[in-house]
C-alpha positions, 0 to 999 in steps of 0.5 A: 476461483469459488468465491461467495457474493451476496447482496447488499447490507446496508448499516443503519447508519445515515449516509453523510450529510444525508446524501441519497446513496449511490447508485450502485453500492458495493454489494457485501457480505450478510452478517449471518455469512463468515466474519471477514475478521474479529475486528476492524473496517473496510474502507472501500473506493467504488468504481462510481468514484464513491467511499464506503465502509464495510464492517467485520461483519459485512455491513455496508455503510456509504461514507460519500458518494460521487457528488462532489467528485471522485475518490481516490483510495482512502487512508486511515489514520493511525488510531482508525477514527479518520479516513483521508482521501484525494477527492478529484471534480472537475473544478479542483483536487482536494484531500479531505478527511472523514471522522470514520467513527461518526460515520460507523455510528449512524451520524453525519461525517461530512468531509473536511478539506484540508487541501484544495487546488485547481493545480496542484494535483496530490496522488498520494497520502500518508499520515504522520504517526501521531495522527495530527496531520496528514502527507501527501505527495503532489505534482504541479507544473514545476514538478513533484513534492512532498507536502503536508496539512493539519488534519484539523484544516487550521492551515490554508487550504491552497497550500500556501501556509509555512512549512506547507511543502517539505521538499521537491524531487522526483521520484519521491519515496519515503517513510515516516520515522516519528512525527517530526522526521522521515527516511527518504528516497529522492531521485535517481541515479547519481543525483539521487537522495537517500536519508533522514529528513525533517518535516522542514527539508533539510537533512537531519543525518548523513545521507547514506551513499550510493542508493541503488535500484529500488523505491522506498527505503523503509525504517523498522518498527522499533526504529532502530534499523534502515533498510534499502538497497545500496548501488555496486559498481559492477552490476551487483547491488546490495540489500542492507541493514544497519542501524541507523547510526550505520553500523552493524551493518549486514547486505546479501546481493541483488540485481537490478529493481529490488524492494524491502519492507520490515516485519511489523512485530521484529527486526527481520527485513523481507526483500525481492528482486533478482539473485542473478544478473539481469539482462534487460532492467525490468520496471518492477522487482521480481525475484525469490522472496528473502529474509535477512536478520537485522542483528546477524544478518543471517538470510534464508529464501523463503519463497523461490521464484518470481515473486512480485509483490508481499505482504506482511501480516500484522503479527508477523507470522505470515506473509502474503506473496503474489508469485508467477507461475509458469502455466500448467494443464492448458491454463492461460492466465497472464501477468498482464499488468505493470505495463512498464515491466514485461514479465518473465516469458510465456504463460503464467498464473499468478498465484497469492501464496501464503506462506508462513514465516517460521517454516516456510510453508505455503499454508494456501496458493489460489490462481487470482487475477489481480484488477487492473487499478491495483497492478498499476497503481498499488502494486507497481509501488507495494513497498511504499504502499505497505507504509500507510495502506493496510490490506491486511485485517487487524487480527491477521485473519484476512486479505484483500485483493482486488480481482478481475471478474468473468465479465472484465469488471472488478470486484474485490475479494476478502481472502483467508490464508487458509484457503477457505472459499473468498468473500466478494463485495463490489468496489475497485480497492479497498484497505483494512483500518489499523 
């Protein structure tokens, strides 16, 4: 796959704390080549276990390096000024938090710490919508919770302030409503939860019943639609939405793991998943991509086959699907990821397909090799992913992907829909900010 990898940029900007910079910084785009969007910035988590910004115009900026430990992937917070991230020594965990801005302007941006333990271990954050404080789920020795920090580091930083956890269970999938409470996913089988909870715990409407074979249930934009897979008793489940109250409700069958995510500017719901009935229960969704209307509940299959993972675009109007493809002319490229889910038999490329929404037309479809860190830590679990993790640029024009190179390493690719030649940096994964 042609792509363009130039060398290093760095910004003037200072590095925090006037740190030296690393060692091996993400090599990035130059100014003068494409803009990778109008707007925005790339907050990239390198393979040393450094943070670094990368501007629209490809200019690089270190926001940490390794010193202090290793950096998960960063997370912006709802305006872009900050950036969180689960900071890994071997000493302790922490999250901290980055004022983006500062660093983006040349001034010092050392982290914050918000959340600090040597036994509690958080591996996932999302901001509340106001940006005030920042959620994360952690494991420990009693198992998983979801907990929550003020951003501005006024609680304790062991976690042991009032209303420091929300609720324990495993596994955990949820998405933010407003600030004060979320639509969750607790569990499995027939002990699981599904429904509205409040940043205290308790639940604050009717669970919805029977949830079926899938992760995160997920709230429209406008707030006035559920979406989530419902559990059928004979095999067949079902894909629904309905309005928060319950009703106006609409569904379109599904078999086995299934997954759902809103359109960011409608009420149009996109799920994968199987449309016949599945023998051996795979791991992850893999099935054509839908769309089902939330005030009709009139559907359309917008990209067929085996679709594993999706992507909308800020303005809606386009939609980035990670498909496979049975090998054609000799290629040999495999799925090989997501070693919970066997892929469909035989040799298959994996193809990004960027279709477009309103017609359904595949406006570009290039052969990628997604890196190993992103199958089996982003898109194995896209859909909840795709509630606080942006991969697409602001303005639509742009998406990233984490790619295996020749030589085994990753690096990751700014692709454009259509189809024009990537931009390559160094780093492992990356997220665009709002």
């Amino acid at each position: 796959m042609p792509s363009n990898v130039v060398t290093p940029v760095p910004s003037a900007a200072a590095s925090p704390g006037d740190s030296p910079p690393s060692d091996s910084p993400p090599a990035a785009p130059a100014a003068a080549d494409r803009p990778l969007a109008a707007s925005g910035s790339i907050a990239v988590a390198h393979q040393d276990g450094s943070l670094w910004l990368i501007d629209a115009r490809g200019r690089a900026t270190i926001l940490a390096d390794a010193a202090d430990g290793a950096y998960g992937f960063p997370t912006w917070s709802p305006d872009g000024s900050r950036i969180a991230a689960v900071r890994t020594s071997p000493i302790d965990t922490a999250v901290v938090v980055f004022d983006a801005s500062r660093a983006t302007t040349g001034r010092s941006a050392d982290p914050t710490p918000i959340f600090r333990s040597a036994t509690v271990a958080p591996f996932y954050l999302s901001w509340t919508p106001d940006g005030k404080t920042v959620s994360f789920l952690a494991s420990d020795s009693d198992g998983l919770a979801l907990r929550i920090a003020p951003a501005d580091a006024h609680a304790p930083l062991d976690g042991s302030g009032p209303g420091a956890v929300i609720r324990a269970g495993s596994p955990f999938y949820y998405d933010w409503i407003d600030s004060t409470r979320m639509l969750a996913h607790i569990g499995d089988g027939a002990e699981a939860f599904l429904g509205e909870i409040g940043t205290g715990g308790a639940a604050a409407a009717p669970a919805l019943k029977a949830p079926g074979t899938f992760r995160s249930a997920d709230v429209s934009g406008d707030g006035a639609f559920d979406g989530y897979v419902r559990a059928g008793e004979t095999g067949e489940d079902a894909v629904v939405v309905a309005a928060r109250d319950g009703s106006g409700e609409h569904s379109m069958p599904v078999y086995g793991a299934a997954a759902v995510d809103f359109s960011p500017t409608d009420d149009t719901l996109a799920a994968i998943g199987s449309t016949v009935a599945v023998g051996a229960p795979l791991g992850i969704p893999i099935g054509p991509l839908r769309l089902m209307d939330a005030h009709t509940g009139a559907t359309r299959t917008l990209l067929d086959g085996a679709v594993v993972s999706f992507s909308w675009s800020p303005d809606g109007r386009t939609i980035a699907a990670m498909r496979l493809v049975p090998a054609a002319g000799g290629s040999n490229v495999s799925f090989t990821g997501a070693a919970a889910s066997p892929a469909p038999t035989g040799p298959h490329d994996v193809r990004l397909a960027f279709v477009d929404v309103a017609s359904g037309r595949i406006r570009s479809q290039p052969r990628v090799l997604p890196g190993t860190r992103y199958v089996n830590a982003l898109l194995t679990y896209f859909d909840q992913y795709a509630l606080s993790h942006r991969l697409w640029a602001p303005d639509s024009s742009s998406f990233l992907l984490p790619q295996t190179g020749p030589g085994g390493s990753t690096h990751v690719d700014v692709m454009f829909p259509d189809g024009g030649d990537p931009v390559s940096f160094d780093g492992e994964i990356g997220f665009w900010s709002p």
